[in-house]
N, C-alpha and C positions, 0 to 999 in steps of 0.2 A: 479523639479525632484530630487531635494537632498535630499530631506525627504525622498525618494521611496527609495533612493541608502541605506541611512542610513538605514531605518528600513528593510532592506530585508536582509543587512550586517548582521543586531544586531541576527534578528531570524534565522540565518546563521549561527551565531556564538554560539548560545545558539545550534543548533541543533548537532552542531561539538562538543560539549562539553556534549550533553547528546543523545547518537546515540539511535534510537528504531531497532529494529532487533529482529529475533527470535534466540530463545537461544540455537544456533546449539551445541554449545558445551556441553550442557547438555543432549541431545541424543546418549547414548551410541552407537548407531551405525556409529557413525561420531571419538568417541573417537580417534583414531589413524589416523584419518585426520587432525589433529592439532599438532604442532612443539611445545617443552617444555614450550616457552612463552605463549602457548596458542593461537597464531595466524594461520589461516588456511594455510596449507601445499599446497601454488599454484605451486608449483611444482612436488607435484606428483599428482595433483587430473587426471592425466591422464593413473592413473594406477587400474587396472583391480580389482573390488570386485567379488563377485558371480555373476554366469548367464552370465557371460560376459560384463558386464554394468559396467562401469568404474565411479569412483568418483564424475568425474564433470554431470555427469546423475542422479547420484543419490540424489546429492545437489539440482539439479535443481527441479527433482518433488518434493522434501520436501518444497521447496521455492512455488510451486505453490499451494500446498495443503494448506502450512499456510497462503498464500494471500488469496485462498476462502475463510478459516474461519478465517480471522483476522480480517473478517467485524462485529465481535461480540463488546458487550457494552462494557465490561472490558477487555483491550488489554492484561493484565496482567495476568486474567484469564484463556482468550481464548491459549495464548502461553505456559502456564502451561499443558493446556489441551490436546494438541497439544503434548507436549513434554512428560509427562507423558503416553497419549493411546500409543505413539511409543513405547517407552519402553515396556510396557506390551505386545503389539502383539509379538516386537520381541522374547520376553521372554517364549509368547505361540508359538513358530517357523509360526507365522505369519508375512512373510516376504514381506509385501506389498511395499516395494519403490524397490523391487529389483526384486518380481513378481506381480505388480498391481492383480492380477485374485486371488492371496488368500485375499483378503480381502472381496471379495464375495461369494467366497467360503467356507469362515470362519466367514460371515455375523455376524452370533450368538455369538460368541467370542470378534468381534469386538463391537459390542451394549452394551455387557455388558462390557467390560473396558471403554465405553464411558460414561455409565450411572454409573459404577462403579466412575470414577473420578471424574465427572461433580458433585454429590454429596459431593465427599473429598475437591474439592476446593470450594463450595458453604459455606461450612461450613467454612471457614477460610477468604475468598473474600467477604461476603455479606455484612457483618456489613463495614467491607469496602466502599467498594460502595457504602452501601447506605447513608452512611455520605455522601460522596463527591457529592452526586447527589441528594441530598435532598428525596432521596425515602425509599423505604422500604427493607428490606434483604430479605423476602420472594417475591421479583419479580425480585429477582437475575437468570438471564438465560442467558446460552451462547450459546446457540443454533439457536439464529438470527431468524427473522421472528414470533417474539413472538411462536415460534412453541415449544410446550411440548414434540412432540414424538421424541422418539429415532430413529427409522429407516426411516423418513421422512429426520431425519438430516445427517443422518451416509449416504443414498445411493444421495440426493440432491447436500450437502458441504463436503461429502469424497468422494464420489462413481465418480461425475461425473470427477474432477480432473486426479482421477484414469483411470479413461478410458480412458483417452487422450493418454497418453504411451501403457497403453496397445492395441489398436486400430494403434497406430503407431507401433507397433512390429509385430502387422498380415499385415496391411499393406504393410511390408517393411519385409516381413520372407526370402523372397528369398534373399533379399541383408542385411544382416544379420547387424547389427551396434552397438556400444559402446554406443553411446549416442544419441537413436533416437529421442527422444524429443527436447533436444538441437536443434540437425540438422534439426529440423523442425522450430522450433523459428529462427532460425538463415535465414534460408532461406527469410526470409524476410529483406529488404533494408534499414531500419533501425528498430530500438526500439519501436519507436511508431507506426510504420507500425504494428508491431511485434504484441502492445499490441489492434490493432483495430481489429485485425485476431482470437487471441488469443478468443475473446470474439463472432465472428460473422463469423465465416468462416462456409460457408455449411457443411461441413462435419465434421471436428476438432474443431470449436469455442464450446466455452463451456457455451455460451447462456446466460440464467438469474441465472446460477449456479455462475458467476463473473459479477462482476460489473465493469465501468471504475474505481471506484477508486481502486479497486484489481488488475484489469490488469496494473496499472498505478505500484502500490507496488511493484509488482511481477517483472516487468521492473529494480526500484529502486537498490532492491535487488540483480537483475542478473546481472544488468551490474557496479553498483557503490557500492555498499557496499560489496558484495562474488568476485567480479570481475571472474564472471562465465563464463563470454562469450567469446568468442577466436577472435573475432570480434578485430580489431584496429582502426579502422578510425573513424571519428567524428559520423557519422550516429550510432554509439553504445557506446558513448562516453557521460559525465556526462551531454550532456543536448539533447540528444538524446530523452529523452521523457517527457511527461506533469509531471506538478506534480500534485501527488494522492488527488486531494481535496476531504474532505470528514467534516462531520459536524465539527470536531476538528478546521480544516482549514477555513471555513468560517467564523466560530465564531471570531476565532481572526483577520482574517480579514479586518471581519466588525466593529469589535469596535474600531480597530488601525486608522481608515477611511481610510483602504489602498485601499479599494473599491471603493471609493467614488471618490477617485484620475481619475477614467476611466468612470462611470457613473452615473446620481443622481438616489436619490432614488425613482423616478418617471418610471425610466428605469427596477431597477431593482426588480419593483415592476410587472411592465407590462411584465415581462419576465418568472414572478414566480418567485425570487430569493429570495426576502423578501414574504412572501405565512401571509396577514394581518390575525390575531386572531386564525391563526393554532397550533401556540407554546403552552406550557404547560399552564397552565393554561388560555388559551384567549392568553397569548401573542403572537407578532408576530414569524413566525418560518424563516431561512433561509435555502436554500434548494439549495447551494453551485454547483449543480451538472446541474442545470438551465443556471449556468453562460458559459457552452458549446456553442460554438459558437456564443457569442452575444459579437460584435464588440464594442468598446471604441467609447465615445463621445468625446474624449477628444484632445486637438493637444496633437503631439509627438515630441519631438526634433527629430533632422535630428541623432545626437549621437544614440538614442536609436531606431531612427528608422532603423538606420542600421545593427545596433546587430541585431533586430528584423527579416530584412531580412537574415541574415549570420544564424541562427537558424534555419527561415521555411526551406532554402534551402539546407544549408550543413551540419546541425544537425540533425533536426525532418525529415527530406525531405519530406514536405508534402508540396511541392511549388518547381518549376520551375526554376520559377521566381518570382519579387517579390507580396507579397500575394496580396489583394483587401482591405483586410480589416485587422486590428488590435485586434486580440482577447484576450479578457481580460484574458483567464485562461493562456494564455500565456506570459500574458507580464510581469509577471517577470522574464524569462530568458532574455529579453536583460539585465537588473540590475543586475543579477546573474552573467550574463558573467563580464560586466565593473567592477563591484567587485570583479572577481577574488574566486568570490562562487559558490556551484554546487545546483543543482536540490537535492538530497538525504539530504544534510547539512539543507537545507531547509526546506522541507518536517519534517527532525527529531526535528527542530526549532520549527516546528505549531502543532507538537504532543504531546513535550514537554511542550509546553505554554497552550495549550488548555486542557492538562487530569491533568494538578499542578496545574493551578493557573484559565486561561480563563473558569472554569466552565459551566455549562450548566443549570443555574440556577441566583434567584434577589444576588446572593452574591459571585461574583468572589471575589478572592485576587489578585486583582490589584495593591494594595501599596506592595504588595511583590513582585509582576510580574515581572521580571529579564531585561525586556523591558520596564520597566518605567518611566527611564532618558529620554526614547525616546517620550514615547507615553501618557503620565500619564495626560498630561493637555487637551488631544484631546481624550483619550479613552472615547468611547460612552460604557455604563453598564447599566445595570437596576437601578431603585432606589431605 
């Protein structure tokens, strides 16, 4: 298990050294939300903007907006994109994080500052991209779902976000609130309760408009990196919820063999996780999101199996008592914890290695890979 401790350290420490976030402070609407260093003012995010909606409400929707569409190809892009249309609406007195209902209101306006941008950074991003991804600049699209149309993506991956606050304000008209969406996330008992609601609750879940690994982000965000939540105890606390696996994460996963560590690939073939001759060209694909609840073959130490318990139960609280089974997308929080590393540190660890260096293609840069003292003699790659 020292290898496991090592390499979750190492992308721990690479993820602490190169954080992903979106780039609040380039949203002129946040401008005076930040103290002269530049670091966010948690001190007064409990003070009153327009409409009555106080700062830490207003962080929060822009945090949930940029998790729907941070599920695009280029993260770089998509948070340009993101940070730029805000700008614009506000500048049209399109004040959608502070009244969700003009941006449907103002549909028209919004479309075109989307398709206005989505072309300004197409031009500067593509050639980009499509080096690092061995493709082309003309199938450069941040609009997710291979989808071309503008108002498919503006009312699906802004629209339905948006109705969550606003839906909780009629909801909740008679008891009037600062921060009603918060106090709606909150209301749940922990983080990851937080994020399985967030996505699947009859009335408020936001459906196939979010996915786990957005809901898992969105988590990241609020409780460990903005430190948005007013929550104290462990259940909202850095390991509070899964981490956001998504193709970045698998990939480097599986070629560190940190997968292989919990199941062979016989397992994670019969699971769908390895999906044989679906990858790009014939090759195989991994499909990281499979690995949801499919238990380790593997023994535990009694060490790790006890973190593991201390986690389901007074972290995640998705256990009682202790679990049945050993879930792989889980079990680097026991190793997180006995290191003394968090879920977020992590996560920005697998984003960083997978969009620099762990490619998505026969030619990663491995002998550069920041993880290579660790992993360079055991890294599985293409040939």
């Amino acid at each position: 298990m020292e290898n496991i401790l090592a390499l979750t350290n190492n992308i721990s420490r690479i993820g602490q050294e190169n954080p992903s976030s979106p780039d609040i402070l380039g949203v002129e609407l946040f401008e005076n939300f930040f103290s002269a260093d530049g670091q966010l003012d948690t001190y007064k995010l409990e003070k009153l903007d327009a409409n009555s909606i106080n700062r830490r409400e207003l962080l929060t929707r822009f945090l949930l907006l940029s998790a729907v569409i941070d599920q695009g190809p280029d993260i770089v892009g998509v948070r340009q994109l993101l940070m730029m249309v805000t700008n614009d609406l506000y500048h049209s007195d399109v004040r959608f994080l502070h009244k969700p209902i003009a941006f449907f209101q103002e549909l028209g306006i919004a479309i075109d500052h989307i398709l206005e941008k989505h072309r300004s950074i197409k031009a500067v991003r593509s050639e980009v991209w499509a080096r690092d991804n061995l493709s082309r600049a003309s199938r450069y699209n941040l609009f997710m779902d291979n989808s071309t149309q503008t108002l498919n993506y503006a009312i699906f991956r802004w629209g339905v976000p948006l109705a969550l606050p606003l839906l909780l304000e009629k909801d909740l008209a008679e008891n009037k609130s600062h921060s009603p969406l918060l106090n709606y996330l909150e209301s749940y008992p922990s983080a990851e309760s937080m994020t399985y609601y967030l996505k699947s609750h009859e009335r408020y879940g936001l459906g196939k408009a979010i996915g786990d690994k957005a809901c898992h982000l969105f988590a990241k965000w609020l409780v460990s990196v903005f430190h948005l939540t007013r929550k104290n105890e462990p259940t909202w606390g850095p390991y509070s919820f899964e981490v956001p696996f998504d193709s970045n994460a698998g990939r480097v996963l599986w070629r560190t063999g940190y997968l292989l560590n919990w199941a062979s690939e016989e397992d994670y073939i019969k699971h769908q996780v390895i999906q044989k001759g679906q990858g790009k060209g014939g090759l195989d694909y991994i499909r990281v999101t499979n690995i949801r609840g499919m238990a380790t073959q593997r023994d535990i130490t009694k060490e790790v199996s006890d973190a593991y318990i201390e986690i389901s139960v007074n972290h995640l609280a998705t256990h009682k008592k202790q679990p049945r089974k050993y879930e792989i997308q889980r079990l680097q929080h026991p190793f997180l914890m006995l290191g003394k590393q968090t879920v977020a540190n992590f996560d920005d660890g697998l984003i960083h290695i997978g969009t620099q260096y762990c490619f998505n293609h026969a030619q990663p840069r491995c002998k550069e890979c920041p993880q290579k003292s660790i992993v360079l003699d055991i890294c599985i790659h293409p040939a």
